[in-house]
DSSP file (Angstrom, degrees, kcal/mol; ACC not computed):
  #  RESIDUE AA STRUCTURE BP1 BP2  ACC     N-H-->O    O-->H-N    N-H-->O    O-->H-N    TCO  KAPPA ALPHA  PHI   PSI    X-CA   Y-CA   Z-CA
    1    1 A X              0   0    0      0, 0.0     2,-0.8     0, 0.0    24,-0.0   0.000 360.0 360.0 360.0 131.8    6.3  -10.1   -6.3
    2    2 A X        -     0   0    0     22,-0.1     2,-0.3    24,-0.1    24,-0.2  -0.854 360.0-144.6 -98.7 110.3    3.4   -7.8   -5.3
    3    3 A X  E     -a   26   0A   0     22,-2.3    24,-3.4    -2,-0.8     2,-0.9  -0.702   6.4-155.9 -60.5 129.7    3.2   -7.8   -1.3
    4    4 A X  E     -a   27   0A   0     -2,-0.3     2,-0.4    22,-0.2    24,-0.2  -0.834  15.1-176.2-119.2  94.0   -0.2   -7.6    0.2
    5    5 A X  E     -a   28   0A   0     22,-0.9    24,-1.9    -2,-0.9     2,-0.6  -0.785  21.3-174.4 -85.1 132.4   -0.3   -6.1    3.9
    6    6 A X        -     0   0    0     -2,-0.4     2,-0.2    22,-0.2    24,-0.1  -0.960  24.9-163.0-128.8 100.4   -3.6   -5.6    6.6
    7    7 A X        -     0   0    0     -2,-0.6    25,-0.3    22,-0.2    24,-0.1  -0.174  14.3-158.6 -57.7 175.6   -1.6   -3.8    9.3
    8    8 A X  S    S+     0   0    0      1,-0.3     2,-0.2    -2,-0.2    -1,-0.0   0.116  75.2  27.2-154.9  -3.6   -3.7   -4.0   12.5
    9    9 A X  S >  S-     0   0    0     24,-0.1     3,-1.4    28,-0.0     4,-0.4  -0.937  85.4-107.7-168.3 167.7   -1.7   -0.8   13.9
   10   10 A X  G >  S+     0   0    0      1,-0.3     3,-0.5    -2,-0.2    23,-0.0   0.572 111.0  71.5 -69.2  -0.7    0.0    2.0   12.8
   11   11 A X  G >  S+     0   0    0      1,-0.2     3,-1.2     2,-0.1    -1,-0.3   0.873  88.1  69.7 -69.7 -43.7    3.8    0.1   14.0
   12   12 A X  G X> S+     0   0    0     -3,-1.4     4,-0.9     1,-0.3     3,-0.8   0.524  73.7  86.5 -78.4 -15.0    3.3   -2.4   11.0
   13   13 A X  H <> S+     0   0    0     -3,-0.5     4,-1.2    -4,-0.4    -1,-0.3   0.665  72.3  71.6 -79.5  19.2    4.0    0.5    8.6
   14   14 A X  H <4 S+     0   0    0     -3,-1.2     4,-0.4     2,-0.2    -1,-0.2   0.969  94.1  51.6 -67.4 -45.8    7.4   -0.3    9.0
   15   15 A X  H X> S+     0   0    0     -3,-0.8     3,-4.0     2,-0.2     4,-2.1   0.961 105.4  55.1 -64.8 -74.2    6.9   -3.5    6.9
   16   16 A X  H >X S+     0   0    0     -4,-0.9     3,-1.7     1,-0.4     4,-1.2   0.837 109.8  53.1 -58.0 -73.0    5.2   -1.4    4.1
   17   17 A X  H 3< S+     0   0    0     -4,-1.2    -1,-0.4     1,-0.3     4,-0.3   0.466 105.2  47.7 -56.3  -1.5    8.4    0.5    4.2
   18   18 A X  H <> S+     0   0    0     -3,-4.0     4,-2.0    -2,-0.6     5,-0.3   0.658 114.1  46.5 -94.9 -32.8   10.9   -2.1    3.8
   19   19 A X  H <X>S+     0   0    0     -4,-2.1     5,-2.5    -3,-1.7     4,-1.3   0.875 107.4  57.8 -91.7   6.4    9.3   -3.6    1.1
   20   20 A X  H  <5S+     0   0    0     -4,-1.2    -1,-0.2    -5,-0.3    -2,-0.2   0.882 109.0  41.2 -71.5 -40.0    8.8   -0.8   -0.5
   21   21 A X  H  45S+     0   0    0     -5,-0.3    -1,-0.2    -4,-0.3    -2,-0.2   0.653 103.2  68.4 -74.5 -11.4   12.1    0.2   -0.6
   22   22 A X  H  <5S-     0   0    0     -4,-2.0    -1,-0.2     2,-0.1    -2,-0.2   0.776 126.1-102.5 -62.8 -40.1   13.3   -3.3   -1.5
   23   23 A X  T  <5S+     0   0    0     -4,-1.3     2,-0.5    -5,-0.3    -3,-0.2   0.744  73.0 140.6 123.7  24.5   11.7   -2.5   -4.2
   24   24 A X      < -     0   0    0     -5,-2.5    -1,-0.2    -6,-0.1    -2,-0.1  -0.888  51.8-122.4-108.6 122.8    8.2   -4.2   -4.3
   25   25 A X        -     0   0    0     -2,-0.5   -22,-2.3    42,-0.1     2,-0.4  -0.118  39.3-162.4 -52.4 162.6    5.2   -3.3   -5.3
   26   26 A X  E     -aB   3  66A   0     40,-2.3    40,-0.9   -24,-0.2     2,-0.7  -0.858  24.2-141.8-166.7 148.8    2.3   -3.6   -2.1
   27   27 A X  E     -aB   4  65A   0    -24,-3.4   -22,-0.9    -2,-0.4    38,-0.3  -0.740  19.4-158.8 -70.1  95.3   -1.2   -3.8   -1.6
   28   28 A X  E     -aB   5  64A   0     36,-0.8    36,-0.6    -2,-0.7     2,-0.5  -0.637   8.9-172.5 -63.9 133.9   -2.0   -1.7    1.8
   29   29 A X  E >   + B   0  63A   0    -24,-1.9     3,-0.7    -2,-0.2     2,-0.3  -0.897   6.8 177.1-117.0 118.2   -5.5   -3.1    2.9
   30   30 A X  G >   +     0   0    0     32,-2.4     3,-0.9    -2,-0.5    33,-0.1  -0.166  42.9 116.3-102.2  49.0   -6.5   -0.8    5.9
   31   31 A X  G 3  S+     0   0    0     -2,-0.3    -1,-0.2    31,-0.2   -23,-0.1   0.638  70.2  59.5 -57.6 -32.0   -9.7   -2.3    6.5
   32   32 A X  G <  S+     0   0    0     -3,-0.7     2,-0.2   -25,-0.3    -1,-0.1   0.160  93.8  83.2 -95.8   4.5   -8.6   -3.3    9.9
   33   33 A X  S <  S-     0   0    0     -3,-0.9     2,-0.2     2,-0.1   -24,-0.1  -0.605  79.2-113.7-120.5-172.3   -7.9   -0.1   11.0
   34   34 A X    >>  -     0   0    0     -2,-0.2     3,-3.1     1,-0.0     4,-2.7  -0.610  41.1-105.2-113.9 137.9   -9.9    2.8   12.6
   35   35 A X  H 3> S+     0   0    0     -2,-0.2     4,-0.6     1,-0.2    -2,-0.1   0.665 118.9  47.3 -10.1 -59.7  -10.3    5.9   10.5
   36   36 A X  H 34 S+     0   0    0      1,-0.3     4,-0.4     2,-0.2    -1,-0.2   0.140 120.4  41.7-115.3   3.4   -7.8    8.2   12.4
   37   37 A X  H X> S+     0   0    0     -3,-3.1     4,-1.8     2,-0.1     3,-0.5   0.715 108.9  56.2-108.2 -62.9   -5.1    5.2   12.3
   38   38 A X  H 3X S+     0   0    0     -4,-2.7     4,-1.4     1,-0.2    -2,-0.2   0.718 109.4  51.7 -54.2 -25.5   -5.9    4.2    8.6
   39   39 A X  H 3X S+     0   0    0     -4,-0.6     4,-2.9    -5,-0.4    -1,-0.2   0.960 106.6  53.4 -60.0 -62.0   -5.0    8.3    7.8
   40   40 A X  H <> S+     0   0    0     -3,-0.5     4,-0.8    -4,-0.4    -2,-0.2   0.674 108.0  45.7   2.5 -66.4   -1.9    8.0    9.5
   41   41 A X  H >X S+     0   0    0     -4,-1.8     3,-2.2     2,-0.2     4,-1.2   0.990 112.9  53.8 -61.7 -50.7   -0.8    5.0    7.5
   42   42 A X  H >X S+     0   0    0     -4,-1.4     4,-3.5     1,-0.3     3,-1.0   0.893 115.1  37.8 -50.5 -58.3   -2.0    6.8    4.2
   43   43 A X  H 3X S+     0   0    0     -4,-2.9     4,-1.5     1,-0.2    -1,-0.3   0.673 109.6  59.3 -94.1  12.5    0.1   10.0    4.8
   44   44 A X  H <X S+     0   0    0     -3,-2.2     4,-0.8    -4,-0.8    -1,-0.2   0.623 111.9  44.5 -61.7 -22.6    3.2    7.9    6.3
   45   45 A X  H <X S+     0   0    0     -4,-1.2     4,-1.9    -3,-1.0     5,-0.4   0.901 114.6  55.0 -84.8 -72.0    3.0    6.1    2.4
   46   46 A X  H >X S+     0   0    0     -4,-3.5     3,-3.5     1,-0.3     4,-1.7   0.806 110.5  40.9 -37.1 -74.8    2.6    9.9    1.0
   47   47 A X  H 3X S+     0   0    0     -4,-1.5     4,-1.8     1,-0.3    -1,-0.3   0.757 112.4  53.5 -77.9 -15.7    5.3   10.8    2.4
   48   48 A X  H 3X S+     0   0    0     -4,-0.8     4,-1.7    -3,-0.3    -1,-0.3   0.746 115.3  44.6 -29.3 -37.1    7.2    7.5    1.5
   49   49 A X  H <X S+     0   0    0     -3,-3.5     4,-0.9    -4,-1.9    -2,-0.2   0.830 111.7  51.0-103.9 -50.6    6.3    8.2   -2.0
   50   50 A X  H  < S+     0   0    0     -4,-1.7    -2,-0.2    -5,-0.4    -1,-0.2   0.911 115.3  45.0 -64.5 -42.6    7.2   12.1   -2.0
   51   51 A X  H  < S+     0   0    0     -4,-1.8    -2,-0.2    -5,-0.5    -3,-0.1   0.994 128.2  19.3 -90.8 -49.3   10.6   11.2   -0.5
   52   52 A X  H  < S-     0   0    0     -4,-1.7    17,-0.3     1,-0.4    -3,-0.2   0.364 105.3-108.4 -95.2   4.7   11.7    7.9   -3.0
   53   53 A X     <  +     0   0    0     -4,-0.9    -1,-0.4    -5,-0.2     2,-0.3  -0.351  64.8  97.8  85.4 177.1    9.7    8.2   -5.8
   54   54 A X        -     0   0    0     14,-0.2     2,-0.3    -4,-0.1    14,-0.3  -0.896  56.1 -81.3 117.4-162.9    6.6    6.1   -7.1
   55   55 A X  E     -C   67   0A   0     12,-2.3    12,-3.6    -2,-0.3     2,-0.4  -0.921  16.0-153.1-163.7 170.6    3.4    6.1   -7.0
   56   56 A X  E     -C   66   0A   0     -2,-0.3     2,-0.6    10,-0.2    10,-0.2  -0.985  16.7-179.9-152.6 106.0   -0.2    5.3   -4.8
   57   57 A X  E     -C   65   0A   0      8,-2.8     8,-0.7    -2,-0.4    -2,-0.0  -0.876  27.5-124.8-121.1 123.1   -3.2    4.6   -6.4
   58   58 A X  E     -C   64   0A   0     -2,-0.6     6,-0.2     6,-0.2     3,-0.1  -0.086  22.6-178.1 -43.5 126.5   -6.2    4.0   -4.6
   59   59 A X  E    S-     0   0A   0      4,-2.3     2,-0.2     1,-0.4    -1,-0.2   0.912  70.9 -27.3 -81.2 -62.1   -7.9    0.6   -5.5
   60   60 A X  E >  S-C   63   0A   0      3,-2.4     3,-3.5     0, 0.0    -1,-0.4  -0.807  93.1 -60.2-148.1 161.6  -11.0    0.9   -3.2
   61   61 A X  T 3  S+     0   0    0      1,-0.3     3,-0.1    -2,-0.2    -3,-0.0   0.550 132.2  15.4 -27.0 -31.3  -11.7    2.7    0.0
   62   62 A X  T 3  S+     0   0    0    -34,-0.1   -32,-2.4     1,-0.1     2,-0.4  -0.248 109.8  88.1-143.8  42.8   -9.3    1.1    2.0
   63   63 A X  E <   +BC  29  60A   0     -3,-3.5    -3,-2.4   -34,-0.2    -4,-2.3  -0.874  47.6 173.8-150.2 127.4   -7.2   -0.4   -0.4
   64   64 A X  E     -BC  28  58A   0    -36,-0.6   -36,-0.8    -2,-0.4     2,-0.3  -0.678  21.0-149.0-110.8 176.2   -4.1    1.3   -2.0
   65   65 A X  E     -BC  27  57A   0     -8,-0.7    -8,-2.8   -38,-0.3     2,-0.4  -0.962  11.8-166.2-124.7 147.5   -1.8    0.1   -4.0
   66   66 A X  E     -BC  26  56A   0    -40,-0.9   -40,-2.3    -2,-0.3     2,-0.3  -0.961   4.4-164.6-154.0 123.3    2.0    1.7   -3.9
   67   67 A X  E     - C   0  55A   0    -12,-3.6   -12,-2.3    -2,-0.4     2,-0.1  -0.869  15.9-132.7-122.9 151.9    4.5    0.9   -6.6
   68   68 A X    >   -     0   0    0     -2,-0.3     3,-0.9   -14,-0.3     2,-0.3  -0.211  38.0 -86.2-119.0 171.2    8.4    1.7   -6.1
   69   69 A X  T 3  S+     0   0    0    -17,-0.3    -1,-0.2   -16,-0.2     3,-0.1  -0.468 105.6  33.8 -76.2 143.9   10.3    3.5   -8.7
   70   70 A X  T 3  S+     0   0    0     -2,-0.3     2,-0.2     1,-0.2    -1,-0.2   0.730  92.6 119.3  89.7   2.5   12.0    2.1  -11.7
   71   71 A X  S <  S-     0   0    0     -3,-0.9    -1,-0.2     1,-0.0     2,-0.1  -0.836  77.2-100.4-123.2 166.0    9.3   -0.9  -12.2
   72   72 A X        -     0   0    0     -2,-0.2     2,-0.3     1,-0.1    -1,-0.0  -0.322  54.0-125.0 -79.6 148.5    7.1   -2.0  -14.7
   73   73 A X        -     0   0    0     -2,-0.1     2,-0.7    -6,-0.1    -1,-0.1  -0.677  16.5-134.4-100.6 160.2    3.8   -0.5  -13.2
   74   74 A X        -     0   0    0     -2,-0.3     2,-0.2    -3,-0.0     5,-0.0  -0.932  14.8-128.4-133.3 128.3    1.2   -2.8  -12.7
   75   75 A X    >   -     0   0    0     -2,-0.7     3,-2.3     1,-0.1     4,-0.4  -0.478  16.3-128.3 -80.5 134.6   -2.4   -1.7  -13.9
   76   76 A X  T 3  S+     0   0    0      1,-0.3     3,-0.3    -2,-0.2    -1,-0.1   0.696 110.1  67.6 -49.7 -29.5   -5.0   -2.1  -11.2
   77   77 A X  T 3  S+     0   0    0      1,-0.2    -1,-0.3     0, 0.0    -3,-0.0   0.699  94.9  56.2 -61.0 -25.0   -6.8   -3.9  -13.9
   78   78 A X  S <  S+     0   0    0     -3,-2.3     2,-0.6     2,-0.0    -1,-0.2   0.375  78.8 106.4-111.0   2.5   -4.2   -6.7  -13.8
   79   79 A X  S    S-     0   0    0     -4,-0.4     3,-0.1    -3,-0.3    -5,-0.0  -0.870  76.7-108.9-100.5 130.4   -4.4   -7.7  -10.4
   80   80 A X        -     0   0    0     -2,-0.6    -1,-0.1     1,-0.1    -2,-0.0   0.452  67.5 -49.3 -44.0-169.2   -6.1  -10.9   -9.5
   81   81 A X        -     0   0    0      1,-0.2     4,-0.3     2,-0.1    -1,-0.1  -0.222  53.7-173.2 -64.7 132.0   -9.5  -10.6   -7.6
   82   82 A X     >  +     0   0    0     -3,-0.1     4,-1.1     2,-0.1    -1,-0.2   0.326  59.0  94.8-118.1  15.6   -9.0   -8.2   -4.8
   83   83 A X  T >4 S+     0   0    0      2,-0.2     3,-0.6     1,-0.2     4,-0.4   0.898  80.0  55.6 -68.4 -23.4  -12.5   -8.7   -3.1
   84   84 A X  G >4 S+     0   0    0      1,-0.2     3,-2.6     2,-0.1    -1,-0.2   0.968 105.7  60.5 -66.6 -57.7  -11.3  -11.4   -0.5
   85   85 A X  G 34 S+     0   0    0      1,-0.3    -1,-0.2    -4,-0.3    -2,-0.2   0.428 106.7  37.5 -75.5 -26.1   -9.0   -8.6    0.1
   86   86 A X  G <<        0   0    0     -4,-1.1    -1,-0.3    -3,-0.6    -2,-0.1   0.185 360.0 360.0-103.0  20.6  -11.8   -5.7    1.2
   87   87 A X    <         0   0    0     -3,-2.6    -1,-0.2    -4,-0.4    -2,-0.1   0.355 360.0 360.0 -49.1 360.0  -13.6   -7.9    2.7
């Protein structure tokens, strides 16, 4: 199951970090945050990513995607319409 999060402050990255370590891919959309917060989340994920394995691929401008180690990786292509999602 691919989780899709819009934190609304930089506390909510706790939830990206649980399901990431559950083992689920998830869609960050930081649309909803302010530059210097939305950075914050980005290199809290890096260092998520550096420390358990994975990967983070930018979708769009404020939307990443971060896939856990050990899963089939799911091509950016192959995810449903993600415009509601930058909206």
């Amino acid at each position: 199951m691919i989780r899709t999060l819009s934190p609304k402050d930089y506390n909510e990255v706790l939830h990206i970090g649980h399901f990431f370590r559950k083992g689920d891919p998830v869609i960050m959309d930081l649309t909803q945050l302010s530059d210097d917060v939305a950075r914050q989340v980005v290199d809290f994920c890096a260092g998520l990513i550096c420390g358990r394995g994975g990967e983070m691929e930018r979708l769009d401008k404020q939307l990443f995607l971060l896939q856990p180690p050990a899963k089939p990786r799911i091509a950016a292509a192959h995810i449903p319409d993600l415009a509601h999602l930058a909206g």
